[in-house]
C-alpha positions as CSV (number, residue, x, y, z in Angstrom):
1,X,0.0,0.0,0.0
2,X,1.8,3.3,-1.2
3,X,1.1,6.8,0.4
4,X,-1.6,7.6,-2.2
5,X,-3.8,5.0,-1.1
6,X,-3.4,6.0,2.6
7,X,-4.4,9.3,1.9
8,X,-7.3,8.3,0.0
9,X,-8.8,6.0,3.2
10,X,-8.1,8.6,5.2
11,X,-9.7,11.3,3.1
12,X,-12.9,9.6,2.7
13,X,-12.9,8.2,6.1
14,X,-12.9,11.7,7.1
15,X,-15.9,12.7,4.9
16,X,-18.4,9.8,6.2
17,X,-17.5,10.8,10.0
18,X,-18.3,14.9,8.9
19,X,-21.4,13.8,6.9
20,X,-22.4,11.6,10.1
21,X,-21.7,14.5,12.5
22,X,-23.9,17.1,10.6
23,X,-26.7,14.7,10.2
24,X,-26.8,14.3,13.9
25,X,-26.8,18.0,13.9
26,X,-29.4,18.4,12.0
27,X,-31.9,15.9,13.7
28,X,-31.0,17.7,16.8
29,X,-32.0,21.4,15.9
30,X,-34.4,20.2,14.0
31,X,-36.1,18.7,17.4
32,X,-34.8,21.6,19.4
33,X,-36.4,24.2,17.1
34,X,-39.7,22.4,17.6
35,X,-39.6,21.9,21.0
36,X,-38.7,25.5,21.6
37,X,-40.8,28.1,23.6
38,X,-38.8,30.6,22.3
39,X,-38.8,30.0,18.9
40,X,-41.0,32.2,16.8
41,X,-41.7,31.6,12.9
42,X,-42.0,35.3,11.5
43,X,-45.1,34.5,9.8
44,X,-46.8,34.8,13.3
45,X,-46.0,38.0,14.2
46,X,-49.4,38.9,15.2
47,X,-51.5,35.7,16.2
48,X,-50.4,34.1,19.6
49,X,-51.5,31.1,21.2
50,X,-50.6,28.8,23.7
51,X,-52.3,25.1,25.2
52,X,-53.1,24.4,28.6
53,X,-52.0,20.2,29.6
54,X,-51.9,18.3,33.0
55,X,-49.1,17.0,34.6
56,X,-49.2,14.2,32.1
57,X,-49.0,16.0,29.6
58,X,-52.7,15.8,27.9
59,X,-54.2,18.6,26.6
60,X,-56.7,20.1,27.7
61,X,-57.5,23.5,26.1
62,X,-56.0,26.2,24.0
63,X,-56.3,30.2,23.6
64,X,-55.3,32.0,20.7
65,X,-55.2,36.0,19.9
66,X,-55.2,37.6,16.8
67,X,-53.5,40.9,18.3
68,X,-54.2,42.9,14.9
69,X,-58.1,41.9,14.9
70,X,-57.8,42.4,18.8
71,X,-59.8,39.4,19.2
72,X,-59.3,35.8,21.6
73,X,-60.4,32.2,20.9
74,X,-60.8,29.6,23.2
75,X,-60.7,26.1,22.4
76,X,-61.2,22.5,23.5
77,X,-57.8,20.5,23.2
78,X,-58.7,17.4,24.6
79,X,-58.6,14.0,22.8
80,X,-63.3,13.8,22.0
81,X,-65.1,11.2,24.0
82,X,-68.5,11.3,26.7
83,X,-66.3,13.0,29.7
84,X,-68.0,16.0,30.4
85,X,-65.0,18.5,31.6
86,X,-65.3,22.3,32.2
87,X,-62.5,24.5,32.6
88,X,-62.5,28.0,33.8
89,X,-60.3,29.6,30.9
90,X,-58.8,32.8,32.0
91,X,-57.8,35.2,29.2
92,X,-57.2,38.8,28.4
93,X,-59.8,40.8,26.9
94,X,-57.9,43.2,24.6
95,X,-60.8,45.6,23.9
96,X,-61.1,46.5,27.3
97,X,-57.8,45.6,28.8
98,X,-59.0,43.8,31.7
99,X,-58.1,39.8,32.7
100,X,-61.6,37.7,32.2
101,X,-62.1,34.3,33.2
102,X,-64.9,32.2,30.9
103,X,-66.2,28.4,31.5
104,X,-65.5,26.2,28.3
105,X,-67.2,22.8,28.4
106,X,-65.7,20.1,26.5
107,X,-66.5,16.5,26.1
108,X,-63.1,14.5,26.3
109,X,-62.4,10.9,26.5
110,X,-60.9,11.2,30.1
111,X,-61.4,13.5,33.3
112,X,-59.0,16.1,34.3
113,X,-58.2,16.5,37.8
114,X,-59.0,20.6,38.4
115,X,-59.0,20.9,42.0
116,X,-55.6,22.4,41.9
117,X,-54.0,25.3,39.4
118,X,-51.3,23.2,40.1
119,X,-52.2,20.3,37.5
120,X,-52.2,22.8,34.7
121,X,-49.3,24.1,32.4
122,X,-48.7,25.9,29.7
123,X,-46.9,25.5,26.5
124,X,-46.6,28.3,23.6
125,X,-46.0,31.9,23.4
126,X,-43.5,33.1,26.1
127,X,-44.9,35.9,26.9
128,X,-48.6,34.7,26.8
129,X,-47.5,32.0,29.2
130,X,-46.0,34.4,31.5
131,X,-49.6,36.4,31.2
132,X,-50.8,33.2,32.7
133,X,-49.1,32.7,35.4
134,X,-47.8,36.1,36.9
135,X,-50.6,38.5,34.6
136,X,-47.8,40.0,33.0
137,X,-50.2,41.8,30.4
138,X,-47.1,43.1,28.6
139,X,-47.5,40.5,25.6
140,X,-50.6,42.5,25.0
141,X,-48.9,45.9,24.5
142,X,-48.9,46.8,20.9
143,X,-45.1,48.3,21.6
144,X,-44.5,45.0,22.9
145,X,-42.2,42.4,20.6
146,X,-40.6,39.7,22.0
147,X,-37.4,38.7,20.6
């Protein structure tokens, strides 16, 4: 085996370990991206949502604003079935600039457990999931942009 052939091994040896590495990269900010809270396509700039789950995970509800129409929607998350289940939805009424709080009945396939706040998180915009928990209404001010 001469020096050419050495350097050959070793030059495509090197290739298939980079094209390895920047696959596994990829996958990862590609899951990472996804899984971000922070993370904000720019073709949302003005609609913001987030979903309420239990500690397990389900889902239960979402809200979403349109902050350009000034208007909120609230919506039942939970997997359909006969389990009658009403939450008491708190949101932000951007007409009036005032915190609201509104039952939403839902039928799901399972019973959430809401004798405690505690059961419930929220996943989505950060700044609407700071509203949530602290009533920060600053996500609400039209000055306001979260970067």
């Amino acid at each position: 085996m001469d020096y050419y052939e050495l350097f050959f091994t070793i030059l495509v040896s090197i290739f298939i370990v980079m094209t390895i590495i920047t696959l596994i990269w990829h996958v990862n900010y590609k899951k990472s991206v996804k899984s971000s809270r922070c993370y904000k396509p720019p073709s949302s700039d003005n609609k913001i949502s987030l979903i309420a789950k239990n500690k397990y995970g389900e889902s239960m509800y979402k809200v979403k604003y349109d902050l350009n129409k000034r208007r909120h929607q609230l919506r039942c998350a939970c997997q359909g079935g006969n389990v009658q289940n009403t939450f008491d939805v708190k949101y932000f009424d951007i007409n009036h600039y005032k915190d609201k709080t509104q039952k939403l009945a839902c039928s799901c396939s399972e019973s959430f457990d809401l004798v405690s706040k505690l059961n419930t998180y929220y996943y989505g915009e950060p700044g609407l999931v700071r509203y949530m928990e602290t009533n920060d209404k600053e996500v609400f001010d039209p000055a306001y942009r979260e970067d």
